[in-house]
C-alpha positions, 0 to 999 in steps of 0.5 A: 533550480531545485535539487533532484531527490536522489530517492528519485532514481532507480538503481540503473539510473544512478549508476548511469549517472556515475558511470558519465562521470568515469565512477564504477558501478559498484559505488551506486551500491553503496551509496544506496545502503547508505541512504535505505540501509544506513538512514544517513541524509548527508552524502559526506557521512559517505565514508567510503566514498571519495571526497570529490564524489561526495561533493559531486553528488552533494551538488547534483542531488538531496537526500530528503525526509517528508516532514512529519506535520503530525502523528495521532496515537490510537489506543490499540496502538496504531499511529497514523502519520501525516507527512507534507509533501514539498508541494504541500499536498498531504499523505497519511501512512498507518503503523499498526503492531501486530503480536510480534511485528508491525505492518505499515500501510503507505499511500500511492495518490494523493487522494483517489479517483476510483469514488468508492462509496464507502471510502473517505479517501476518494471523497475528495477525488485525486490530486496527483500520484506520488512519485517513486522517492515519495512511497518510498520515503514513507517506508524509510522516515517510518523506519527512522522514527521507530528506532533501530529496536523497532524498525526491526520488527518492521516485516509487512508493507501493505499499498492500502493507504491514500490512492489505487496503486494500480492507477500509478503503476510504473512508480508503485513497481519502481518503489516495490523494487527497491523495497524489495532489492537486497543489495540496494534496498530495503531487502523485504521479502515480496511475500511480505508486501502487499498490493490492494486494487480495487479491481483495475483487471488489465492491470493484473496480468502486468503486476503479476509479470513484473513482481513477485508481492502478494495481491488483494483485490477490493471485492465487496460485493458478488454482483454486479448491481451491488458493487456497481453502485458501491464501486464505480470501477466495476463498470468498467471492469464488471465483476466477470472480467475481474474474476477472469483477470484473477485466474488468469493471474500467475500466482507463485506457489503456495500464494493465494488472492486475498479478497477483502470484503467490506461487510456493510449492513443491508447491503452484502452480508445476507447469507445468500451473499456469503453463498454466492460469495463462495460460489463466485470464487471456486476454483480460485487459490483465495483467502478472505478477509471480512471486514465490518464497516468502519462507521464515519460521521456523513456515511450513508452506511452502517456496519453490519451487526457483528452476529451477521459478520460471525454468520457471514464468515461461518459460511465461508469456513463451511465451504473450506476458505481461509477466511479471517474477520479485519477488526480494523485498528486506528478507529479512533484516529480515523485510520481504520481500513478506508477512513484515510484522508488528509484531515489537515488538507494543504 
């Protein structure tokens, strides 16, 4: 019988497993900043711990790493890490700097059920969701092949990898509260996560209840024929019910909804698009992100001239949003916003 994860459990649950064996709660602490904190992968570095609990949770439990079955460099400097699962399915995870920190872009599916037209990752269809231990493994095998110096300036977690968070929900929002808790995990701050859906609108009221992360939503299009025939989704969530789920949302003060928009040529980037745009989204608390199409050999798409995505965002600034230009890193490892796919297959 193979040996549980112990990444698999949530803090309640191990310390429900200590306390059957007459062991305080508090221990489910430590040996959790041993594991998330302290990066160790053997439970007798546990120094603080007992022997006999050492080899009791020796036996019962392991403390896994996702192999590394490759890792592609960018000349921007991302790396684009391709993890093996122990069913042999692969993930992709991004690490991208920034001016003074890195972000790091994890997956919540093995592949993508959703279809979006203009995404590599959904070509394939889904495979399966990842389990609690696997998102989290992603941030945790990250951290420890950057180094202490690195890691950090590890500040931003973004779900926009492999997958749709939202169709894998009570495992992404486990993981979020262990990334998110100070004690017993990595202790980021929620306004430093973010979750990208592309629009599963029942769904939003219960992130919104049950964490405190930043979200965006894969918009793409202002009506519904548009984005319909970009993204399947929306017909089942069209686009009036998305934007009800987004007022309805129970943003935190001083937060907005990030709507990211994929600028394709001929498509949605008219000027009576930006318009629209700008009219869809009144009185909504949102910043946009504009990001020009990131062009892959097979794609019926082309990327929007860049004076067509300068003129698209010069409308939005004229209607007073915050609204920012993604020039997408790992181009040329195929890392760029919606170019994940696990090239490597199983």
């Amino acid at each position: 019988m193979d040996i549980q994860d112990i990444k698999e459990l949530e803090p309640g649950q191990l310390t429900d497993w200590l306390e059957r064996r007459d062991v305080r709660p508090y221990r489910a602490g430590q040996i959790l900043r041993w594991i998330y904190a302290r990066q160790v992968d053997d439970f007798d570095a546990m120094t603080d711990l007992g022997k006999r609990l050492r080899l009791e949770l020796r036996e019962a439990f392991a403390i896994r790493r996702l192999p590394i079955a490759d890792i592609r460099r960018s000349a921007d400097g991302s790396q684009k890490f391709l993890f093996r699962l122990a069913d042999g399915e692969g993930i992709e995870s991004v690490l991208i700097p920034e001016r003074d920190h890195f972000t790091l872009c994890i997956s919540s599916q093995v592949g993508c059920a959703m279809g979006c037209r203009f995404c590599r990752t959904g070509q394939g269809g889904l495979v399966r969701n990842l389990s609690r231990g696997e998102i989290l493994a992603q941030v945790r095998d990250v951290l420890h092949h950057m180094g202490p110096e690195d890691a950090a300036q590890l500040r931003n977690i973004v779900f926009m990898g492999m997958g749709e968070p939202l169709a894998n929900y009570d495992a992404v929002v486990s993981a979020i509260s262990s990334l998110t808790d100070t004690a017993t995990g990595f202790g980021m701050a929620s306004r430093r996560i973010t979750l990208s859906t592309v629009g599963l609108a029942p769904r939003l009221a219960e992130l919104g209840r049950d964490t405190a992360v930043n979200l965006a939503v894969s918009l793409n299009a202002v009506d519904d024929d548009t984005r319909s025939k970009l993204m399947p989704i929306n017909q089942r969530y069209p686009i009036a019910a998305l934007m009800d789920a987004c007022r309805r949302y129970p943003l935190r003060p001083h937060r907005r909804i990030t709507f990211a928009y994929i600028l394709i040529e001929g498509v949605n980037d008219s000027e009576k698009d930006a318009r629209q745009l700008s009219r869809l989204l009144h009185p909504l608390r949102a910043k946009i992100n504009l990001i020009p199409f990131n062009d892959y050999p097979g794609s019926a798409f082309r990327r929007s001239p860049d004076a067509a995505v300068y003129r698209f965002q010069q409308l939005l600034l004229e209607k007073h949003y915050t609204t920012i230009i993604r020039w997408s890193k790992g181009h040329d490892i195929a890392a760029a916003c919606g170019q994940l796919r696990a090239a490597s297959g199983r």
